[in-house]
C-alpha positions, 0 to 999 in steps of 0.5 A: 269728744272735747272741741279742742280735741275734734280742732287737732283732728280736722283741722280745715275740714267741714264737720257735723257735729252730734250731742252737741255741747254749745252754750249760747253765750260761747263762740265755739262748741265745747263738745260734740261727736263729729257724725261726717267730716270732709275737706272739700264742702261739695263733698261734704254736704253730698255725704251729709245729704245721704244720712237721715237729718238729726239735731247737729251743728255744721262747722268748719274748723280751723281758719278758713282760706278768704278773699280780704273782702269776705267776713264769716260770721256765725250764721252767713258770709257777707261780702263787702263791696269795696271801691276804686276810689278808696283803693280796696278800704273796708269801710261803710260807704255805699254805693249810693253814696259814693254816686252822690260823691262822683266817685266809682265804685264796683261790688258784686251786683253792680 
């Protein structure tokens, strides 16, 4: 089914897609057979986990629902650390480096 198609009928669902069209250069498949799909991930992954593996591609389609500090890329999810000083800004000062300022600063691990 065309991808453009497989967005309208799960929209903000977890999708594994088979005989998948996904051109390396392309940010989104252009075609593929969605083999199990579910709104909730923990689901979806249990579903996915009793079928035997095969070649697919794992999506969600639609734009997901984030907290204003986490970015999706195409592989991971990152959370930025953001800092009291700066108010919540997204910017490339680290920890270390808002020490050495004097400054505060909170993120996951800290």
């Amino acid at each position: 089914m065309p991808w453009d198609e497989d967005k309208k009928l799960y929209d903000k669902e977890w999708v594994e897609l088979i005989d998948v069209d996904w051109p390396d250069e392309e940010i989104d498949p252009r075609s593929g057979v969605v083999r199990v799909h579910d709104k909730e991930h923990e689901e979806f992954y249990r579903r996915l986990s009793e079928l035997p593996a095969i070649d697919s591609a794992v999506v969600f389609v639609g734009k997901p629902e984030l907290p204003p500090n986490v970015l999706v890329g195409a592989r991971r999810t990152i959370t930025i650390p953001l800092c009291d000083t700066c108010h919540g800004k997204i910017h490339g000062l680290s920890m270390l480096e808002h020490r050495a300022r004097g400054e505060s600063w909170y993120g996951p691990g800290f």
